[in-house]
Backbone as a printed PyTorch tensor [residue, N CA C, xyz], in Angstrom:
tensor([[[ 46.6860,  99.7590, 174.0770],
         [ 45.6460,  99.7720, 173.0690],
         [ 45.3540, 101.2110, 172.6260]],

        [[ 44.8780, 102.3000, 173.4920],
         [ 45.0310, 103.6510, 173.1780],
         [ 46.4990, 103.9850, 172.4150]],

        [[ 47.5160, 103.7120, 172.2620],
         [ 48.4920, 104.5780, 171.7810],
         [ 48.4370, 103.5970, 170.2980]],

        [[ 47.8820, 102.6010, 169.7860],
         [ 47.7390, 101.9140, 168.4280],
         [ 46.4250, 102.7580, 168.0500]],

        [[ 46.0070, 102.8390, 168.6740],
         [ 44.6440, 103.6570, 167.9520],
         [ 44.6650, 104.8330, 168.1740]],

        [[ 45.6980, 105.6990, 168.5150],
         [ 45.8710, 106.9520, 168.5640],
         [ 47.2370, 107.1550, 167.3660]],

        [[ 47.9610, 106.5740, 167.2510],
         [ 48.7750, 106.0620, 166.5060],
         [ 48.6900, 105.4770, 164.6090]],

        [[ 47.1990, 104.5780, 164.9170],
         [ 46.4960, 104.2590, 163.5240],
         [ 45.6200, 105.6460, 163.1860]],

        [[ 45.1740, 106.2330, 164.3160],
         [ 44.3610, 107.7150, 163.5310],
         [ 45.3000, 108.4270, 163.2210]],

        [[ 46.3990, 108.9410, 163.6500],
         [ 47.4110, 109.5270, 163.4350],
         [ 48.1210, 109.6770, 161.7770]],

        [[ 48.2190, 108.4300, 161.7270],
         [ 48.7220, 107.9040, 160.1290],
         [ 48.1700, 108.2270, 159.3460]],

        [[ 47.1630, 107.6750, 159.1610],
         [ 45.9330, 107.4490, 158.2230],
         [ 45.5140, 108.8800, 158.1610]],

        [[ 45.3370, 109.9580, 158.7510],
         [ 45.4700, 111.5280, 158.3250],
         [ 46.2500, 111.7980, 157.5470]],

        [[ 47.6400, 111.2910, 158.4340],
         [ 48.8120, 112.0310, 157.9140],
         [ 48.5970, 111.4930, 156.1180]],

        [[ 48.5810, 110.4740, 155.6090],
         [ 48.7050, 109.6170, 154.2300],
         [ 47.2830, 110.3090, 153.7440]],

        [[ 46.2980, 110.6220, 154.1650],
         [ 45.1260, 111.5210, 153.6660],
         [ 45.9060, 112.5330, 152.9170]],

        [[ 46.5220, 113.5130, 153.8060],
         [ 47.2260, 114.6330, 153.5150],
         [ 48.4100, 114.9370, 152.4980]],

        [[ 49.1870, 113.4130, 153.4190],
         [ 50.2370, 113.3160, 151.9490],
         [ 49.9150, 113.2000, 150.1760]],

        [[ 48.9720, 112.6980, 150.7160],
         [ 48.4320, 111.8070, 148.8330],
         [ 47.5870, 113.0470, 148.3280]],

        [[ 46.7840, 114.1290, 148.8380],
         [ 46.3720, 115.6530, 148.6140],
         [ 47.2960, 116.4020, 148.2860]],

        [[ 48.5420, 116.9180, 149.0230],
         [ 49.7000, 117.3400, 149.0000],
         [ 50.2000, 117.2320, 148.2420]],

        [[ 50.7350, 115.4410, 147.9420],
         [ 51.6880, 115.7370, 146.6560],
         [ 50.9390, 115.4790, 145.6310]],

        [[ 49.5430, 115.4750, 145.1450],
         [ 49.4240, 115.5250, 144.2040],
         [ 48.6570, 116.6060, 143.4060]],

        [[ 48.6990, 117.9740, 144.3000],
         [ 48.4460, 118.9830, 144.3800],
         [ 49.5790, 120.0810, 144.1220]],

        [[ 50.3290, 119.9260, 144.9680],
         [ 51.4940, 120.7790, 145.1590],
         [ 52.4870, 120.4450, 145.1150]],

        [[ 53.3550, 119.8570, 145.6420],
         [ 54.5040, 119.1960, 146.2280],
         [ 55.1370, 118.6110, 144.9130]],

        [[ 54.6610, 117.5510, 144.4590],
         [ 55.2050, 116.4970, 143.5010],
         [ 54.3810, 116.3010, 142.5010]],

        [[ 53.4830, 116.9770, 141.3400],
         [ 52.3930, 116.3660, 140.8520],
         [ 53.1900, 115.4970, 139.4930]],

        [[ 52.3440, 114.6690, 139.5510],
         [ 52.4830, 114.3730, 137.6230],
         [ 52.3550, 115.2930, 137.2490]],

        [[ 51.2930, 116.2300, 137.2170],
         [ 51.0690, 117.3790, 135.7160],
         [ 51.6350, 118.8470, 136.4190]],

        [[ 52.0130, 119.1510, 135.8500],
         [ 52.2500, 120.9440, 136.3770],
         [ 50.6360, 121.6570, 137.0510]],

        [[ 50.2980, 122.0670, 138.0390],
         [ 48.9050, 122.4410, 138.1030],
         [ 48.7130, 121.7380, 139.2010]],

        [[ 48.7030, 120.3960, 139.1830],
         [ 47.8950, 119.3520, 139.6380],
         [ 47.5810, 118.0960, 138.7110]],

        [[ 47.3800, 116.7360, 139.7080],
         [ 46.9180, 116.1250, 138.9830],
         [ 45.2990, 115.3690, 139.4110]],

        [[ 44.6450, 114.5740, 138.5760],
         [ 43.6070, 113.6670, 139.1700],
         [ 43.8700, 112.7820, 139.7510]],

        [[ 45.3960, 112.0540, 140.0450],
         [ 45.5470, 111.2840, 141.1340],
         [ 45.4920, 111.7470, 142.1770]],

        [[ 44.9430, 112.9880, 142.3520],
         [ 44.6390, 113.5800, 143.8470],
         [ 43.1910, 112.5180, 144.7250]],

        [[ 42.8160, 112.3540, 143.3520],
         [ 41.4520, 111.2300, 144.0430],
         [ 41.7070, 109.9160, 144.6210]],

        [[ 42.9790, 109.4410, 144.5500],
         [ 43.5460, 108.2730, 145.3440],
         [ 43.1530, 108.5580, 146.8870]],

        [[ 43.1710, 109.7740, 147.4330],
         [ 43.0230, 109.8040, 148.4780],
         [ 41.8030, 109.3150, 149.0790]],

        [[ 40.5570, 109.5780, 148.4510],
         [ 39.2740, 109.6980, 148.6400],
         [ 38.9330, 107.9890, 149.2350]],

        [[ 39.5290, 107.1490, 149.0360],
         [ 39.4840, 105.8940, 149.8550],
         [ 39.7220, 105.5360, 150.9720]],

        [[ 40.6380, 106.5990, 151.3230],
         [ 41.0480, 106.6500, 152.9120],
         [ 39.9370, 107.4740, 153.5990]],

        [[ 39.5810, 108.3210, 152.9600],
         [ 38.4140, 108.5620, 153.6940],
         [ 37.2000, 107.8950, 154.2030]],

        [[ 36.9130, 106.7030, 153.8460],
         [ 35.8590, 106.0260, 154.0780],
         [ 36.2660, 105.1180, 155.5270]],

        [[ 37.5520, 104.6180, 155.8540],
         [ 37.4740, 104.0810, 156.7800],
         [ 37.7990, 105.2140, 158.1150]],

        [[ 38.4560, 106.3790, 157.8870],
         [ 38.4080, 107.7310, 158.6930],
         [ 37.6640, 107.5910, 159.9210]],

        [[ 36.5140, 107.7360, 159.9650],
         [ 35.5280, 107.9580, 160.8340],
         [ 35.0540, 106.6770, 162.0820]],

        [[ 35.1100, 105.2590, 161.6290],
         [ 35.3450, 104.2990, 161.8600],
         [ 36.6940, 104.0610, 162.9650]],

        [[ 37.8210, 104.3300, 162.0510],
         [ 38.9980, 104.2250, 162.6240],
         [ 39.1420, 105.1830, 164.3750]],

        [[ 38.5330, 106.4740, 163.8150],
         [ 38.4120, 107.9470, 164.8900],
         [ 37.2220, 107.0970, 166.0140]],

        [[ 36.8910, 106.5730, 165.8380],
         [ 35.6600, 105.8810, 166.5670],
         [ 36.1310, 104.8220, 167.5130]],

        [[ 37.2210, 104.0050, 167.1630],
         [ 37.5470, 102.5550, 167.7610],
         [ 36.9760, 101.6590, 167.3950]],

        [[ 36.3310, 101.5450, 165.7590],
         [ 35.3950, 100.5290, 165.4670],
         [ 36.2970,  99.3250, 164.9270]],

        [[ 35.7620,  98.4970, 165.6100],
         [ 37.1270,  96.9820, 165.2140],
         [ 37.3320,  96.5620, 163.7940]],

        [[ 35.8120,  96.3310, 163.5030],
         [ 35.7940,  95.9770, 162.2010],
         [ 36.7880,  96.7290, 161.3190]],

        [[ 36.1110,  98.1930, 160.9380],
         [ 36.6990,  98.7330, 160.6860],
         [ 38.3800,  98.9160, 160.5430]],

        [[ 39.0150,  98.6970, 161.3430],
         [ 40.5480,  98.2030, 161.7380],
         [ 40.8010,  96.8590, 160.6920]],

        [[ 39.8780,  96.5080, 161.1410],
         [ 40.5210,  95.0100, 160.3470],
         [ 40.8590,  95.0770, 158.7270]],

        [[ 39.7190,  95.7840, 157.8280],
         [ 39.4210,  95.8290, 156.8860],
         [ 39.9040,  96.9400, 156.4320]],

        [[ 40.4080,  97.6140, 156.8080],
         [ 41.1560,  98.9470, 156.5480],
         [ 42.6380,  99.1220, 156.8600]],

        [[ 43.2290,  97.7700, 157.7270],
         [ 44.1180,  96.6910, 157.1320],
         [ 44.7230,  96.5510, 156.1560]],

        [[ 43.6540,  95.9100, 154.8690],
         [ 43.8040,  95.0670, 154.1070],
         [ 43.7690,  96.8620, 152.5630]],

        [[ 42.7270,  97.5790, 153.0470],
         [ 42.5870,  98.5440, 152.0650],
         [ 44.6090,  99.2260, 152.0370]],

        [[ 45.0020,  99.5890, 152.7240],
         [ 46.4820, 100.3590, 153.0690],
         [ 47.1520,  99.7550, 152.1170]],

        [[ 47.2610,  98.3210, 151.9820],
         [ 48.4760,  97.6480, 150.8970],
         [ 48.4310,  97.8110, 149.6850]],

        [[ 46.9970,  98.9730, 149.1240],
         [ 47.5300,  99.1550, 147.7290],
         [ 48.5750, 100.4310, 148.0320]],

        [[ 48.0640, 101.3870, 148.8620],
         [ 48.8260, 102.6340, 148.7960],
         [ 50.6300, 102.3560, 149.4230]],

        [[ 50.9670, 101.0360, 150.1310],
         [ 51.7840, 100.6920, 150.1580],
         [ 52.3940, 100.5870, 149.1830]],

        [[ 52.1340,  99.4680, 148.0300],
         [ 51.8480,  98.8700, 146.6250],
         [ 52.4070,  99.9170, 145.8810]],

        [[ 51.6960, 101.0960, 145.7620],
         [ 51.6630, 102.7010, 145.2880],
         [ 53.2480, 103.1330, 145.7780]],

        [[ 53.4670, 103.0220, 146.5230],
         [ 54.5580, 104.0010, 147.3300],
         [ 55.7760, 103.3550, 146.8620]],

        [[ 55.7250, 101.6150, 147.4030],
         [ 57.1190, 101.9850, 146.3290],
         [ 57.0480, 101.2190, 145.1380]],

        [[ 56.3190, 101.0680, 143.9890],
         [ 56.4160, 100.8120, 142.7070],
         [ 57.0420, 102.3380, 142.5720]],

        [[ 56.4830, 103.7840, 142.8030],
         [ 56.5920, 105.3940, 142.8440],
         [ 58.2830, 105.6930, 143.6140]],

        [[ 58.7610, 105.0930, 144.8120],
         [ 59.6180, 104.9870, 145.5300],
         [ 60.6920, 104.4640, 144.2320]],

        [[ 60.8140, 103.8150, 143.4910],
         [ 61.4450, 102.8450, 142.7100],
         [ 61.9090, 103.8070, 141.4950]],

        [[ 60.8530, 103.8000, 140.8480],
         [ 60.2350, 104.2750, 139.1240],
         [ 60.8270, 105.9660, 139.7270]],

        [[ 60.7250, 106.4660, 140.6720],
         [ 60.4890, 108.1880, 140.2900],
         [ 62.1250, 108.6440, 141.0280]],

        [[ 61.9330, 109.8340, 140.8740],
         [ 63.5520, 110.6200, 141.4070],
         [ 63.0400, 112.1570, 141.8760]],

        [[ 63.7730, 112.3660, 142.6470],
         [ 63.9750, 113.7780, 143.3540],
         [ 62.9470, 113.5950, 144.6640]],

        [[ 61.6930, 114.7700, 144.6720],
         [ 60.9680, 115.0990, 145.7040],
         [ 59.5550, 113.9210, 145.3950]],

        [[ 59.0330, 113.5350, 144.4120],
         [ 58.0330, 112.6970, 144.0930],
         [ 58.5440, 111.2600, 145.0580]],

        [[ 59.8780, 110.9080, 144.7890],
         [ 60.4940, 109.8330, 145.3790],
         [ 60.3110, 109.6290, 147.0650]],

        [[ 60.4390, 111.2610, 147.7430],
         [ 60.7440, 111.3400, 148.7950],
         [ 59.1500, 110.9950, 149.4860]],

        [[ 57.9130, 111.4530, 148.7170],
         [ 56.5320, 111.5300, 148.4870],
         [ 56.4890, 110.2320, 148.7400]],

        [[ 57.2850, 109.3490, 147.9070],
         [ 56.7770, 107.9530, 147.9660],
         [ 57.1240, 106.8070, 149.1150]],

        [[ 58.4250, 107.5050, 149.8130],
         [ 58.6040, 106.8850, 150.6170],
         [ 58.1350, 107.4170, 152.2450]],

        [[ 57.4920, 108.6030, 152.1210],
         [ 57.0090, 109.1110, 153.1830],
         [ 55.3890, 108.1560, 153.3270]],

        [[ 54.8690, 108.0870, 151.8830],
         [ 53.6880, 106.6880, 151.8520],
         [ 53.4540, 105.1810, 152.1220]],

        [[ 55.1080, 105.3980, 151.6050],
         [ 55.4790, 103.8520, 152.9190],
         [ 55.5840, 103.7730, 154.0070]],

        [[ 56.0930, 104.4120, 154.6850],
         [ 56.2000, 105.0500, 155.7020],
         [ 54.9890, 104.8970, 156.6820]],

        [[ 54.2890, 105.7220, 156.4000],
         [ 52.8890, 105.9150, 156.8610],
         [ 51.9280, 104.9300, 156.8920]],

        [[ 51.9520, 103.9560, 155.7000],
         [ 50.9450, 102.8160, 155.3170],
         [ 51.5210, 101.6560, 156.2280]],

        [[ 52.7070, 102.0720, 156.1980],
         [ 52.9490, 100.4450, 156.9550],
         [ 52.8920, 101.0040, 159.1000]],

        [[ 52.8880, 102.1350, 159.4390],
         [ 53.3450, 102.3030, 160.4470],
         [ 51.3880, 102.0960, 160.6130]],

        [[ 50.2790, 102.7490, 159.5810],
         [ 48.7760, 102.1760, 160.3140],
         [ 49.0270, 100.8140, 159.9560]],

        [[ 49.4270, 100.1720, 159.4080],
         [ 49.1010,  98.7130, 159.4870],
         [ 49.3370,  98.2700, 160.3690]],

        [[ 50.7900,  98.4000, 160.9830],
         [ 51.0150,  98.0580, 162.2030],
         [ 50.1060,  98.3820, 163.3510]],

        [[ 49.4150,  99.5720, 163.6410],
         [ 49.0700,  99.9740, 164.3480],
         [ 47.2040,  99.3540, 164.5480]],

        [[ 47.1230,  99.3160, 163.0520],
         [ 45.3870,  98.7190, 162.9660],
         [ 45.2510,  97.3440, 163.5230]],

        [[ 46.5430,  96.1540, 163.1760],
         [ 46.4640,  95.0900, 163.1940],
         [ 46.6200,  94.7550, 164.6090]],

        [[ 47.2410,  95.7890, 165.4290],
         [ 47.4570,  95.7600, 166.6510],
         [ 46.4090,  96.0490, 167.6960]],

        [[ 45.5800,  96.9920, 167.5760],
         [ 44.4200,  97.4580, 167.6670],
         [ 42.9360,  96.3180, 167.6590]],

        [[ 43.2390,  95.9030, 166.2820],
         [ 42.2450,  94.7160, 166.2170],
         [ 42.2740,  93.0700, 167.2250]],

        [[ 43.8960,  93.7390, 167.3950],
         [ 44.0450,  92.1250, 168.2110],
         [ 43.9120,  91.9600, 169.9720]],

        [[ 44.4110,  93.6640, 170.2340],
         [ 44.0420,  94.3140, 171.5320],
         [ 42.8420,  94.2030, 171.7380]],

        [[ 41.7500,  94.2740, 171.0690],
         [ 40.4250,  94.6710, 171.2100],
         [ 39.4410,  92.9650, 170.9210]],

        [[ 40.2550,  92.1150, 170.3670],
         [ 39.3590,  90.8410, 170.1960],
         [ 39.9970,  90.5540, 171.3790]],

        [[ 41.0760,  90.7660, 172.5790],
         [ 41.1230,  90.0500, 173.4350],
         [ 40.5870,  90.3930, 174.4980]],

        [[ 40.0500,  92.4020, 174.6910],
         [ 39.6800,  92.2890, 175.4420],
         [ 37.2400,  92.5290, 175.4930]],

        [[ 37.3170,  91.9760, 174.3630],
         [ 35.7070,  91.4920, 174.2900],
         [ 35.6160,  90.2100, 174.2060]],

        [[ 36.7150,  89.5570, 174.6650],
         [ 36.1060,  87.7730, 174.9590],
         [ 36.0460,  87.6940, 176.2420]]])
C-alpha cells in the first residue's frame, strides 16, 4: 500500500511538472510560452489530498487523470518531434497514477473494514 501511494504522489508531481515544462519551455504551442500552461492547475487540487493518504481523494482523482490521458495521446497522435515525446511522457505518467490511485483506494477500503 505505501509503494502505490508513494508511487501515485510520485506521478502526479512528475505530470504537474511535465504539463509546466512543456508548455513553458520544452514544447510550447507559441514561441514564449503558452496558456495551456494552466492545464496544470487541476492537478493541483487533488496534490495535497493525494500527499496525505486521503482515500477519497484517490478515488476521484482517478477519474480527473483521463482527460490528461485523453490530452496525451489525441497530442501523442496529431504532433511530431519533442511535443510528441511531451505527449507520451503524459501518458505515461497518467496512466502509471491511475494505476497506482486505483490501487491505493482498494488497499485502503480493505484495510478499514
Amino acid at each position: 500500500m505505501r509503494a502505490a501511494r508513494l508511487t501515485a504522489s510520485a506521478s502526479l508531481i512528475a505530470l504537474v511538472f511535465l504539463c509546466v515544462a512543456w508548455e513553458l519551455w520544452m514544447a510550447p504551442m507559441r514561441p514564449g510560452g503558452s496558456a495551456l500552461v494552466l492545464k496544470a492547475l487541476p492537478l493541483l487540487l487533488p496534490l495535497f489530498g493525494v500527499l496525505r493518504g486521503k482515500r477519497y481523494t484517490y478515488q476521484w482523482s482517478s477519474m480527473l487523470i483521463f482527460a490528461y490521458f485523453t490530452e496525451g495521446v489525441v497530442r501523442a497522435w496529431s504532433e511530431h518531434g519533442s511535443s510528441q515525446v511531451m505527449a507520451v511522457a503524459e501518458i505515461v505518467f497518467s496512466l502509471v497514477f491511475f494505476i497506482a490511485a486505483v490501487t491505493y483506494a482498494r488497499c485502503s477500503a480493505r484495510r478499514s473494514i
